[in-house]
C-alpha positions as CSV (number, residue, x, y, z in Angstrom):
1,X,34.5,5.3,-31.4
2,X,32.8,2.1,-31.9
3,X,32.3,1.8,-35.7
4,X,35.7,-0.9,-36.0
5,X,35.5,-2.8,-32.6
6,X,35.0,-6.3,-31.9
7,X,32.2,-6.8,-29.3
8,X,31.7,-10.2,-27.2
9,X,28.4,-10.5,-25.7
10,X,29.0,-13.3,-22.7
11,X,25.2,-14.3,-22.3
12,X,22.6,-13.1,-24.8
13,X,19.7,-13.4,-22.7
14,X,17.2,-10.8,-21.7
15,X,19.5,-8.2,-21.1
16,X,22.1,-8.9,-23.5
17,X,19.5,-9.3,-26.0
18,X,18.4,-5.8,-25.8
19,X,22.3,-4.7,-26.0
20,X,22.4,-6.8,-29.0
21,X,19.2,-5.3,-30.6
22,X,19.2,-1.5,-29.5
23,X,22.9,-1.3,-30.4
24,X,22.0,-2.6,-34.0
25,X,18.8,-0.6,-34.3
26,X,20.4,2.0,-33.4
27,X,23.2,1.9,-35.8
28,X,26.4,1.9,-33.6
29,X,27.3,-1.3,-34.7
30,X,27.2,-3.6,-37.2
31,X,25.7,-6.8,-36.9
32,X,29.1,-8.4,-38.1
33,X,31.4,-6.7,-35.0
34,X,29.1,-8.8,-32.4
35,X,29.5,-12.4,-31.2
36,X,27.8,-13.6,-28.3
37,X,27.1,-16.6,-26.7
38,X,24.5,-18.3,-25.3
39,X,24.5,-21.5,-22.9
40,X,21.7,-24.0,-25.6
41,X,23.0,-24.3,-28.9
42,X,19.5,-23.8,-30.7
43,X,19.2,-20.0,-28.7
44,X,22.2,-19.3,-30.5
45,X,21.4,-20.4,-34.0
46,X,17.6,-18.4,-33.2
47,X,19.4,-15.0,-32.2
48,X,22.4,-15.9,-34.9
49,X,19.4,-15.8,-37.7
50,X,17.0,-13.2,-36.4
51,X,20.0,-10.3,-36.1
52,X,22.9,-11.9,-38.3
53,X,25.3,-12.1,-36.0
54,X,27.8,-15.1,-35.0
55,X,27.3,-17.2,-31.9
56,X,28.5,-19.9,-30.1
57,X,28.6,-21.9,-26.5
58,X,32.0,-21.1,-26.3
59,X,32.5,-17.9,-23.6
60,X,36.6,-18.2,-24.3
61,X,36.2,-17.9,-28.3
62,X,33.9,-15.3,-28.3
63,X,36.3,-13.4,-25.9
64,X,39.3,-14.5,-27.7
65,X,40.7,-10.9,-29.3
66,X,37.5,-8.9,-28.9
67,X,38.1,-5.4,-28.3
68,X,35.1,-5.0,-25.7
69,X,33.5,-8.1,-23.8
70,X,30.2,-7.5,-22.5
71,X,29.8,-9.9,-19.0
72,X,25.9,-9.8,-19.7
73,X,25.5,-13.1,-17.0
74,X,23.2,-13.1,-13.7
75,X,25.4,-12.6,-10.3
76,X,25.2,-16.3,-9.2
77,X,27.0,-17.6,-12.4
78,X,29.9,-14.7,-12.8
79,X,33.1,-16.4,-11.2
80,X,31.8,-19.2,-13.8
81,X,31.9,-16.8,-16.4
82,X,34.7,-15.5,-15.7
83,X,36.6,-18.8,-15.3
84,X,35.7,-19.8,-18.8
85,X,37.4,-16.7,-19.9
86,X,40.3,-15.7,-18.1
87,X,43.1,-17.1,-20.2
88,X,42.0,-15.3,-23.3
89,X,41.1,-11.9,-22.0
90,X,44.5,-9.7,-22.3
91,X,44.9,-5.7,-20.7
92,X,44.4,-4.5,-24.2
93,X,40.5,-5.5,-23.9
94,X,37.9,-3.8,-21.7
95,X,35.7,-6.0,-20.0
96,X,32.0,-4.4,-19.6
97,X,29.6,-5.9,-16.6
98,X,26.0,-5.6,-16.5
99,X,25.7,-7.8,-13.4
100,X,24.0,-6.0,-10.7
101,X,25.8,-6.5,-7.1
102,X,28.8,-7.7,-9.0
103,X,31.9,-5.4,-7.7
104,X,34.8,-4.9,-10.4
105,X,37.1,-5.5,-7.6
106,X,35.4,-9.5,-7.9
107,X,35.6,-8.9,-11.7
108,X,39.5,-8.0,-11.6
109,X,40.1,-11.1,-9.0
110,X,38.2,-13.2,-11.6
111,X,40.0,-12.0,-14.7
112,X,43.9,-11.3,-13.0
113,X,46.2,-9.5,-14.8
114,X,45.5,-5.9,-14.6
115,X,42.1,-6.1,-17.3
116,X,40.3,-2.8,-17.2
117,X,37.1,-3.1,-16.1
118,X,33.9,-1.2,-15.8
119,X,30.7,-2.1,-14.2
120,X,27.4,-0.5,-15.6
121,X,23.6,-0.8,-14.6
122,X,21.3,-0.3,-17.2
123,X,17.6,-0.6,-17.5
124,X,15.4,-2.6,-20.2
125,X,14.4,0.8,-21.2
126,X,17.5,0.3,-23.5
127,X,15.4,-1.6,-26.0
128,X,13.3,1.4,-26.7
129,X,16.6,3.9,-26.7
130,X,15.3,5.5,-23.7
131,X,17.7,3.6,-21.0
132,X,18.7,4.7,-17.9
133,X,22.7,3.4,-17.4
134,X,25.0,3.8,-14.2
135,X,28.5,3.7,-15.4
136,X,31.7,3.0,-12.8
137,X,35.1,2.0,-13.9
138,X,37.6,-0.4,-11.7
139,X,41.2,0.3,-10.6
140,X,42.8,-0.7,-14.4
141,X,40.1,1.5,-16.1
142,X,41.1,4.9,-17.4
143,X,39.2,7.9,-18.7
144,X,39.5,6.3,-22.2
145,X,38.2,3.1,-20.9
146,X,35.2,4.8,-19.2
147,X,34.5,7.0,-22.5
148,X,34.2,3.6,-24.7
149,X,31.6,2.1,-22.0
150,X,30.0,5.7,-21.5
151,X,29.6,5.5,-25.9
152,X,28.5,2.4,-25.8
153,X,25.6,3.2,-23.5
154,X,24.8,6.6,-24.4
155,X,23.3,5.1,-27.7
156,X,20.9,3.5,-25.6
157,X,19.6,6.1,-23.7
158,X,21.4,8.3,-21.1
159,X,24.2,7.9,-19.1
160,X,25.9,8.6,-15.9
161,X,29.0,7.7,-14.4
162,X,29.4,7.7,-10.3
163,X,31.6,6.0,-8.1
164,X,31.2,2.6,-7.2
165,X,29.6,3.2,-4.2
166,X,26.3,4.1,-5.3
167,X,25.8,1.5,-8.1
168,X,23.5,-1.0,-5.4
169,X,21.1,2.4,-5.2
170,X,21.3,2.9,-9.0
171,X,20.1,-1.0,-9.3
172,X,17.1,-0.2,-6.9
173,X,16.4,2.9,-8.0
174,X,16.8,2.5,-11.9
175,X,17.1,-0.9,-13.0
176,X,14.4,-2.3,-10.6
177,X,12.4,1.0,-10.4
178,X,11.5,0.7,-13.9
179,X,9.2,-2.4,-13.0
180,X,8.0,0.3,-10.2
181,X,6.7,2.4,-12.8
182,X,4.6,0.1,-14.5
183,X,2.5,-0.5,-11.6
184,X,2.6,3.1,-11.2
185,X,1.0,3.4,-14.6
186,X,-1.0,0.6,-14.6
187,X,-2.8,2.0,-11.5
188,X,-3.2,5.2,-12.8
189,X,-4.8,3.7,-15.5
190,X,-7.0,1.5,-13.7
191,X,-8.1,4.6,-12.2
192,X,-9.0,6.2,-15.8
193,X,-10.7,2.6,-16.3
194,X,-12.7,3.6,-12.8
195,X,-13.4,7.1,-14.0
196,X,-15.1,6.1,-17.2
197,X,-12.6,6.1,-19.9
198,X,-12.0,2.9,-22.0
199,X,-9.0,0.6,-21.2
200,X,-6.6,1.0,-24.2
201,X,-7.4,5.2,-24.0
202,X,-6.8,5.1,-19.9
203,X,-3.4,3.1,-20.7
204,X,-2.0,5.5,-23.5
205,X,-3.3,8.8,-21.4
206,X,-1.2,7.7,-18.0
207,X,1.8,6.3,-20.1
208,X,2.1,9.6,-21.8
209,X,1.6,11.7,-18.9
210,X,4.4,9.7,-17.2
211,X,6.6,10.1,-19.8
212,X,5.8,14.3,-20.1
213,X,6.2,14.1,-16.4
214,X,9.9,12.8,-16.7
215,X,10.7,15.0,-19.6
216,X,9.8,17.8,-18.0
217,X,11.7,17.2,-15.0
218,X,15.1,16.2,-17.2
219,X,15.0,19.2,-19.4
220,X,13.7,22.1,-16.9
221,X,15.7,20.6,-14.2
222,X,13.1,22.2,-11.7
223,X,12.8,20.3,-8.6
224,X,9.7,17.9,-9.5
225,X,8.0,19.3,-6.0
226,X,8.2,23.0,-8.2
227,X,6.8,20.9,-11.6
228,X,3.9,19.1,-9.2
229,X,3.1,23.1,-7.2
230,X,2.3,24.6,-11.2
231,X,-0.1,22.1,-11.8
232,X,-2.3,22.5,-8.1
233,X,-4.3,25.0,-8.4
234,X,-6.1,26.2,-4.9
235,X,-9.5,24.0,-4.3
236,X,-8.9,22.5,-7.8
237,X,-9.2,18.6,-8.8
238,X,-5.0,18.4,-8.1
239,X,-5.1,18.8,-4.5
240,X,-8.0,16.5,-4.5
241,X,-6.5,14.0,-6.0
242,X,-3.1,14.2,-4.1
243,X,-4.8,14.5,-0.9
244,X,-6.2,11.0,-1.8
245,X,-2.4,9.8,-3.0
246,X,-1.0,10.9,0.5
247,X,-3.5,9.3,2.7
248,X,-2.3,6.1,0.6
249,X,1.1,6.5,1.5
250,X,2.2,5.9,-1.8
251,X,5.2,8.5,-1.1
252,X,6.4,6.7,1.6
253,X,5.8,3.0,-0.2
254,X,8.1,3.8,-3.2
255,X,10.8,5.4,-1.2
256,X,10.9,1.9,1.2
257,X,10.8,-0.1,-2.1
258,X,13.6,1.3,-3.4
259,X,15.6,1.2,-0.6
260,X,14.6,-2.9,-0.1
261,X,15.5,-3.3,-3.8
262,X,18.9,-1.2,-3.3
263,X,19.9,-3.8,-0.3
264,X,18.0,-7.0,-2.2
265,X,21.5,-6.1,-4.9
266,X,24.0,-6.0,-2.4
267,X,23.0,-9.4,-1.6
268,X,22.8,-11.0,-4.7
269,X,26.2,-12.1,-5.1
270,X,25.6,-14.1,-1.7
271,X,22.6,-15.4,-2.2
């Protein structure tokens, strides 16, 4: 699906970065299909060298008959972005957002003429293959449209497309609530630090559990309250230990972070 298209990457910075490398590294692409841009000559000449492929300063010539154009920019600087390349982009190109807050309806005001366009959210989990991607397509985009951005992400990690609606929860939920889980582990393995066990052992014991955890719950698809019931055993060290976790409030704490992070997105665009 994506072995002979042309792929504009409008901001290689962190995020478009790890498009740029997991996209590679994983072998959907070839370095020579992917031109991006960056805003400092010397980044570009840096990222141009490290993965071999051509970029520039110049959003509009990178744009300029790519089959896909990746809008890979921060919220504050889209009508920018998409001012510097409205009078190349034609209806036969899909333009892909990774802005979070950005609506495609803002996307299709920016661009005019009927472009499709598709808003996703991904995580940096991408870089490792194991993203997390919301997919939503505007009023131009088709099935076809949707199954190009959905290919282009599920090489990444996994995918899911929903209606617009919910993509503010999937960026407070997903994209944000990966940093979430790093404190998560990190404190569970400050715990193991506090229990005895050496530092680097504590770290790869909670960051494997977490990832087991979340395996278990995508391929079982048992409700994780089910998963977590298995492992407490009556008057064993479980219920101890979540006892401990509930007089914390931690439940309560992520479910108000992730709703503060879902409404922090649908304010971006606004400051």
């Amino acid at each position: 699906m994506l072995a002979r298209k042309r792929i504009a990457v409008i901001g290689a910075g962190k995020l478009g970065e790890t498009l740029i490398k997991a996209l590679l590294e994983a072998k959907v692409v070839h370095a020579e299909q992917i031109y991006a841009t960056t805003r400092h000559p010397e980044t570009g000449e840096r990222k141009a060298k490290q993965y071999g492929i051509k970029t520039s300063t110049d959003n509009a010539a990178a744009a300029k008959g790519a089959d896909i154009v990746v809008l890979s920019v921060k919220p504050q600087v889209m009508a920018e972005a998409l001012a510097s390349i409205r009078k190349v982009i034609t209806k036969s190109q899909i333009v892909i957002s990774t802005a979070a807050s950005v609506s495609t309806a803002f996307i299709e005001r920016g661009l005019g003429g009927g472009v499709p366009v598709i808003r996703t959210m991904p995580n940096t989990a991408c870089l490792v293959r194991a993203g997390m991607t919301g997919i939503c397509g505007g009023k131009n985009a088709g099935r076809e449209h949707l199954a190009l951005a959905e290919g282009l992400f599920s090489a990444l990690g996994r995918v899911l497309i929903l209606d617009e609606k919910y993509m503010d929860a999937v960026t407070g939920l997903s994209a944000s609530g990966i940093a979430f889980m790093y404190v998560t582990l990190e404190s569970m393995a400050e715990g193991g630090v506090a229990a005895g066990l050496p530092r680097e052992i504590a770290t790869e014991l909670a960051a494997q559990t977490m990832l087991g955890a979340a395996k278990m719950v995508l391929e079982t698809r048992e409700h994780p309250a089910k998963l977590k019931d298995v492992v407490t055993t009556p008057a064993g060290t479980t219920i101890d230990g979540l006892l401990e976790l509930e007089s914390g409030g931690l439940r309560v704490t992520l479910i108000k972070t992730v709703v503060r992070a879902a409404k922090r997105a649908s304010e971006l665009l606004h400051g």
